[in-house]
N, C-alpha and C positions, 0 to 999 in steps of 0.2 A: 504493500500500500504506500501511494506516495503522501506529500503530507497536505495534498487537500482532499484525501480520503479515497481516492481512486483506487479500483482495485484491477489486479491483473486475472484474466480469464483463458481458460480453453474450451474451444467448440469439437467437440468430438461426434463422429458421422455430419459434419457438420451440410451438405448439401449446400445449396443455396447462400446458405450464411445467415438464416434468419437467427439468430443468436446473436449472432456477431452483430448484425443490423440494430437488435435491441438493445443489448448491453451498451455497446459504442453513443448509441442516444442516449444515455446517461453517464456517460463520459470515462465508462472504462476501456481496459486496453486487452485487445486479444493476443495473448504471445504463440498459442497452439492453436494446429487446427488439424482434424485425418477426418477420410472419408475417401474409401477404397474405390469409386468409381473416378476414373480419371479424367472423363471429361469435365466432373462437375468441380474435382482438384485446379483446373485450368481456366474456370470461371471465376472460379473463388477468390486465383492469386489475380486476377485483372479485376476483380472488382474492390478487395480488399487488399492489392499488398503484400498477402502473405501464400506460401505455398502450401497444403495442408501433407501430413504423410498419409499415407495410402493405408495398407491394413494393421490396423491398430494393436492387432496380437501380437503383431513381427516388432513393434515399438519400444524400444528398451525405456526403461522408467525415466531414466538419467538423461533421456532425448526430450525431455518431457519436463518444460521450467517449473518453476516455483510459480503458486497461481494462487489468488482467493477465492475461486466462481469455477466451479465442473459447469458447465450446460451439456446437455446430451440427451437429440434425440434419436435415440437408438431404437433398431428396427424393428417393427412394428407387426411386421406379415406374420411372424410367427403365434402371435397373438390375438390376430383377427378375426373376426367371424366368415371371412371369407379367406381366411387360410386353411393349411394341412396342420394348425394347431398345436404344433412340435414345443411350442414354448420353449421354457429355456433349456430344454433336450438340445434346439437347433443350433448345433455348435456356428456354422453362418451367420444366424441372422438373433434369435432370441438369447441365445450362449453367450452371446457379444457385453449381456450386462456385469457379466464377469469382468469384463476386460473393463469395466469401471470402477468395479470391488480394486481390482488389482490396482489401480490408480491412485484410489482415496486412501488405501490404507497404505501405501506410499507417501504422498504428499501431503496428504491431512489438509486440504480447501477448506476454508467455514463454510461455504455458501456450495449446494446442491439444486441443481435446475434443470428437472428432467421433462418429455413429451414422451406421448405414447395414446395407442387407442382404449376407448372405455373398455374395450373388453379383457384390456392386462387385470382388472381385479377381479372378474368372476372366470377367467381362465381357468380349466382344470378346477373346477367348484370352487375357487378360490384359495386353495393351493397354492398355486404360483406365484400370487400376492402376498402372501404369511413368506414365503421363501425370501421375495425381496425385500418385504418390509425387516423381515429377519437380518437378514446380511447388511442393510445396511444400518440397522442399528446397531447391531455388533461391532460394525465399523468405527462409532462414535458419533453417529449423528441422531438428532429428532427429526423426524418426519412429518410431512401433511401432504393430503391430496385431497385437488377437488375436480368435477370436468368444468372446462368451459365450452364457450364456441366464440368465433368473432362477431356475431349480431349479437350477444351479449354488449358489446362493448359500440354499436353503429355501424360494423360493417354487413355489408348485406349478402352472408352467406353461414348458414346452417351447418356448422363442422365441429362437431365436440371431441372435446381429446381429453385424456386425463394428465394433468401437472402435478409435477412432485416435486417437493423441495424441501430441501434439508440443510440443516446447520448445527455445527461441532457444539454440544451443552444445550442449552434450551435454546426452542424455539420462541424467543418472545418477539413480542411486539411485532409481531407478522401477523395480517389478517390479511386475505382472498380478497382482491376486486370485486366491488358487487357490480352483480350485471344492473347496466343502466337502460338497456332498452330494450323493447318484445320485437320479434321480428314484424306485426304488423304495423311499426311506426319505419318500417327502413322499405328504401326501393333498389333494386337492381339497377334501374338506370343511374343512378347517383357513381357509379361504377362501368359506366359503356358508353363508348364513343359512337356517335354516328356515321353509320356506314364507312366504318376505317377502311382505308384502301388497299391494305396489304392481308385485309381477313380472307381466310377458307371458305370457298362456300360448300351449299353443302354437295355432297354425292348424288349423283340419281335415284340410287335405291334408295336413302333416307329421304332423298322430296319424294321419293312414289307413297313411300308408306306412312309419313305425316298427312300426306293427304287422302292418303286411306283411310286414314281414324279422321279427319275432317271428313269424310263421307260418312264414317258411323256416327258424327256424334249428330248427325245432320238427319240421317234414317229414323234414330232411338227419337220419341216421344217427350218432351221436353218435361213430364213430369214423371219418366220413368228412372228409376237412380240408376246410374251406373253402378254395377259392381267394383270392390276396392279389395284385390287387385283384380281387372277385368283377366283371365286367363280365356282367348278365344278357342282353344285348342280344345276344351271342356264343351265347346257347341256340338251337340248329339253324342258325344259320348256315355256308352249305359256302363260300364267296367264299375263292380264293385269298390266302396269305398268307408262306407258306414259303421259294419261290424268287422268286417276282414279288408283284404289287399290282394290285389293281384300278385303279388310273391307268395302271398299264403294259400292261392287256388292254383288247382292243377292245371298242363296244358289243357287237356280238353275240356277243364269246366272253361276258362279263359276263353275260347274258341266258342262260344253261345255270347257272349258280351260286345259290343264294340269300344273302339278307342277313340286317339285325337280326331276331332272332325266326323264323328259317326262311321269313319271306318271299322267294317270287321275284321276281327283280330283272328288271322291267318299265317299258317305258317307250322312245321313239325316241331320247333325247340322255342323254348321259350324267348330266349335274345331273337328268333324272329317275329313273337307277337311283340316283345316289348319296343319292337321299331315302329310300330302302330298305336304304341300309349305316348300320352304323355311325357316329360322327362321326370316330372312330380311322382308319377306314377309308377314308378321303377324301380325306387329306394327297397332295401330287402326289409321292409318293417312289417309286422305283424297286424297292425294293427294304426292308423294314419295317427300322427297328433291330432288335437281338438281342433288347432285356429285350419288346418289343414282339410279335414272334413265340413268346417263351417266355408270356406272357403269356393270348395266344389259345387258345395249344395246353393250356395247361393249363384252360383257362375251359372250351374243348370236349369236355375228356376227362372233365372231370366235371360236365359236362350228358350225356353219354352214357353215362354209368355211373349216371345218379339221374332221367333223363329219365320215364321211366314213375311218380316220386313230382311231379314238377315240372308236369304236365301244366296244372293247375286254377289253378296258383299264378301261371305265366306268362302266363296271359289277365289275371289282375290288374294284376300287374309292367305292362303291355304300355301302362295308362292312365295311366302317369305319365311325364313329364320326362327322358329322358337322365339327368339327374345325381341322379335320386334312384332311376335302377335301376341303380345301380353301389352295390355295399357293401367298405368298406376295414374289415376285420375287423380290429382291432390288440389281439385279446386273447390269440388263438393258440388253447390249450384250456382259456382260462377256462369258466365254466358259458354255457352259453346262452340267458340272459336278457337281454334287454338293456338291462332298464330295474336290472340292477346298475353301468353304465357311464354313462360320460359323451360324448354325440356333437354332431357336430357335421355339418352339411350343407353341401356344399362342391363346387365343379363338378366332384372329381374326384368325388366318390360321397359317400354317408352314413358319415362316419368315428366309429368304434365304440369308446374308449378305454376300460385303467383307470383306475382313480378317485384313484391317483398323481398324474397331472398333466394339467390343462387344457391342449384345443386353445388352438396358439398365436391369440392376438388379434390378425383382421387390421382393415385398414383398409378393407375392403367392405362391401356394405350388410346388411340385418337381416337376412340369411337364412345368414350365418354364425356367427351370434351361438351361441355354447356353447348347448346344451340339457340339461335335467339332469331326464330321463325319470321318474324317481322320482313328481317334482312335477309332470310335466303343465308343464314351463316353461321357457322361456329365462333364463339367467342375467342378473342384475341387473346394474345401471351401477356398484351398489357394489360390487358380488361383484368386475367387471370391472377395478373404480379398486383394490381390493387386489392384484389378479393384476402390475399395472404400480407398486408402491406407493406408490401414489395414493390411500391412502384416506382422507388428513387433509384434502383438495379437498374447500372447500366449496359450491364451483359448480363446474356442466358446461354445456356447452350447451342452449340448451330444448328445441331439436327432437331425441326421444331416439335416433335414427337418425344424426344427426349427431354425438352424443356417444360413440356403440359409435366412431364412425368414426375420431374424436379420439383414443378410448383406441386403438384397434389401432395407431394410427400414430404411438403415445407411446416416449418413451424409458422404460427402468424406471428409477424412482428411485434403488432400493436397488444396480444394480447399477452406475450411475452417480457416486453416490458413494462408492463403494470406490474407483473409478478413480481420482477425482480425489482421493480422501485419499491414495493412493500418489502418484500425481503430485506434488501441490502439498507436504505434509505427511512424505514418507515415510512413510504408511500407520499413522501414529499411533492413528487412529480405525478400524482394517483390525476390530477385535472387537467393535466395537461397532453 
C-alpha cells in the first residue's frame, strides 16, 4: 500500500480485464495478470499495459508480486446448469480454484474478490460450496456472498452471478450494494445505437423463422394465452407422459403412440423411435419431473383447442431445428408483434423479451448473440461492451465470434466496483 492508501492487485483468468477496469477506477494498481487463452492475453496487454501469464498452475509463486486484492473470476462451466457439472473434480476448469488456495496461503492479500455463476452454491446439493467456503476459511479469511445482476445497479440486462469476498480477520464494515432499481424502470435502448453501420445482420434462416412465429402469433386468437415454454414439437403428439415414459415402455407398446409432430413412432430399436420423439422425451427417467408433465399437458391442450388454425403453419415449423421450434414468450399480453421486442435464440427456444432488459450475455457462440428485430440485426460488440460496462475498451479481440464470447464471460465493471468500494473503502464511492 502506498501512503494515500492505494493498494496493489492481481486479476487472475482475468479475460477482458473487467477487474482491472474496476479496481483501476478506484485508483488501484494491477501488478498480475494470467489467463491461458492467448488471444485475450494480447488484448489485455494493449489495453492495459501489462502482459498476463498464461496457465496459472505452471506459475511459480515467487513470479507472482506482493499484492493486497486477489480478484478472480475463475471458471464457471464447471458449475453451470448447463455444464457436465464436474465441479471442482474438473482439474481444467472448476480445479482451477485450487490454484487460488495455492496463492492466498502464499501471499496472504487482505482483500478477496471473486465471480462465479449462482449455481457454485447448490452444486452437488451444496457440497461444493461447504468445500470452498471451507478452504478458504482455513486459509485465514471471513467470507460473504450474495448474487447480483447489473439492472440491479441501471444497466439494462438481467445477468446474476454470485460474488464472494473475503478478508484476513473480520469482515467488518462491509455491507453489499443494494440494488437501486427493478428492471421495469430501465430500457434496452438506453444501450443501442441506431442502425450502427458495421452490425451483423441477420441470416436467412433466423429472418425465415422470426417471421414464422410473427405468423403464429398472428393465426393464435388474441385472447388465447400462449403457452410458457410454447414446445411446437408437442402439436399431435399422443406418446405417454403422465404416469410413465417412453424409456419405461416397450418397443412395441411405443409403436401404438405417436411423436414430434403427430408422427408415428416406427422403426425395430428403440434409438429409431426415439428419432421420432421429442429431445425432452428421450431422457432414460422413469417417471417425467412435475414442471415437465405440466408443461406437455398444457403445450397439448392448446394445440387441441387451435389445431384446425395450426394446420399450414406446422408443415413450416416442421423445416426447422429443435430449438428454433420452441418459443419462450416473456411478454405475457404485450401486443403481438415481435419485432416491438428484443430476442434472442437459445437451445431452449426463440426467447421473446421486453425492451426493459437484455438477454443475459452468454459465453457461446454467434447464435446467441441478442437480436434487435427492429433493424434486421444482431447487436453490436459495442452495444454488448456497454451491457458489461465495458465501453471505454479500446480493443477486443479480432475474430468477432471470439469477442461476443469474451464479453459473455466478463465480469461487469460497474457492479464490481461497488463491491470492492464497500470492501476496500467503506463504500465511499457507493454514488458515484
Amino acid at each position: 500500500m502506498d501512503k494515500k492508501g492505494k493498494l496493489k492487485f492481481i486479476d487472475l483468468f482475468c479475460g477482458l480485464g473487467g477487474f482491472h477496469l474496476a479496481l483501476t477506477k478506484l485508483g488501484h494498481t494491477c501488478v498480475f495478470a494470467s489467463d491461458i487463452d492467448s488471444a485475450l492475453r494480447n488484448v489485455y496487454m494493449k489495453n492495459f499495459g501489462i502482459t498476463p501469464k498464461s496457465d496459472i498452475r505452471i506459475v511459480s509463486l515467487n513470479e507472482i508480486p506482493k499484492h493486497q486484492i486477489l480478484c478472480a473470476g475463475f471458471p464457471c462451466q464447471s458449475f453451470s446448469k448447463a455444464g457436465l457439472q464436474k465441479g471442482l473434480h474438473d482439474k481444467d476448469r472448476g480445479g482451477l480454484f485450487y490454484e487460488i488456495i495455492r496463492i492466498i496461503k502464499h501471499h496472504k492479500p487482505k482483500y478477496l474478490i471473486m465471480e462465479n455463476v449462482p449455481n457454485i452454491k447448490s452444486h452437488n446439493n451444496g457440497k461444493t460450496w461447504k468445500k470452498i467456503e471451507k478452504e478458504l476459511t482455513k486459509s485465514g479469511y471471513t467470507i460473504a456472498t450474495t448474487e447480483l445482476s447489473p439492472h440491479h445497479f441501471g444497466i439494462p440486462q438481467i445477468r446474476l452471478r454470485t460474488y464472494i469476498v473475503g478478508k484476513r480477520g473480520k469482515l467488518d464494515k462491509f455491507v453489499w450494494p443494494k440494488p437501486k432499481y427493478d428492471k421495469n424502470q430501465l430500457s434496452v435502448n438506453s444501450i443501442l445505437d441506431t442502425n450502427p453501420k458495421k452490425a451483423r445482420t441477420l441470416n436467412l434462416r433466423t429472418k425465415q423463422n422470426i417471421s414464422l412465429w410473427q405468423e403464429f402469433l398472428k393465426i393464435i386468437p388474441p385472447k388465447e394465452t400462449i403457452p410458457h415454454p410454447l414446445w411446437a414439437m408437442e402439436f399431435g403428439a399422443t406418446y405417454p407422459y403422465k404416469t410413465t415414459t417412453p424409456y419405461k415402455c416397450s418397443i412395441n407398446e411405443l409403436k401404438s403412440y405417436k411423436g414430434a409432430f403427430g408422427a408415428p413412432l416406427k422403426g425395430n430399436t428403440r434409438k429409431d423411435l426415439y428419432l421420432r420423439l421429442p429431445s425432452h422425451a428421450t431422457r432414460q427417467d422413469l417417471k417425467f419431473p412435475k414442471w415437465k408433465i405440466r408443461m406437455i399437458k398444457r403445450n397439448r391442450m392448446f394445440y387441441m383447442k387451435n389445431k384446425g388454425l395450426l394446420k399450414a403453419w406446422i408443415i413450416k415449423i416442421k423445416q426447422f431445428p429443435p430449438s428454433f421450434q420452441k418459443l419462450e414468450w416473456n411478454v405475457g399480453d404485450g401486443t403481438r408483434n415481435i419485432n416491438n421486442y428484443i430476442i434472442q435464440c437459445r437451445p431452449s427456444g426463440v426467447r421473446v423479451k421486453r425492451l426493459t432488459t437484455s438477454p443475459s450475455l452468454v459465453a457461446m457462440n454467434n447464435t446467441q448473440i441478442p437480436i434487435i428485430p427492429w433493424e434486421n440485426r444482431y447487436m453490436t460488440l459495442k452495444e454488448c461492451s456497454r451491457l458489461q460496462s465495458m465501453g471505454s475498451l479500446k480493443y477486443l479481440p479480432n475474430c468477432s465470434s471470439h469477442a461476443y464470447r469474451a464479453l459473455g464471460n466478463a465480469v461487469n465493471v460497474k457492479v464490481v466496483k461497488l463491491i470492492a468500494d464497500s470492501l476496500i473503502n467503506g463504500g465511499k464511492h457507493l454514488g458515484k
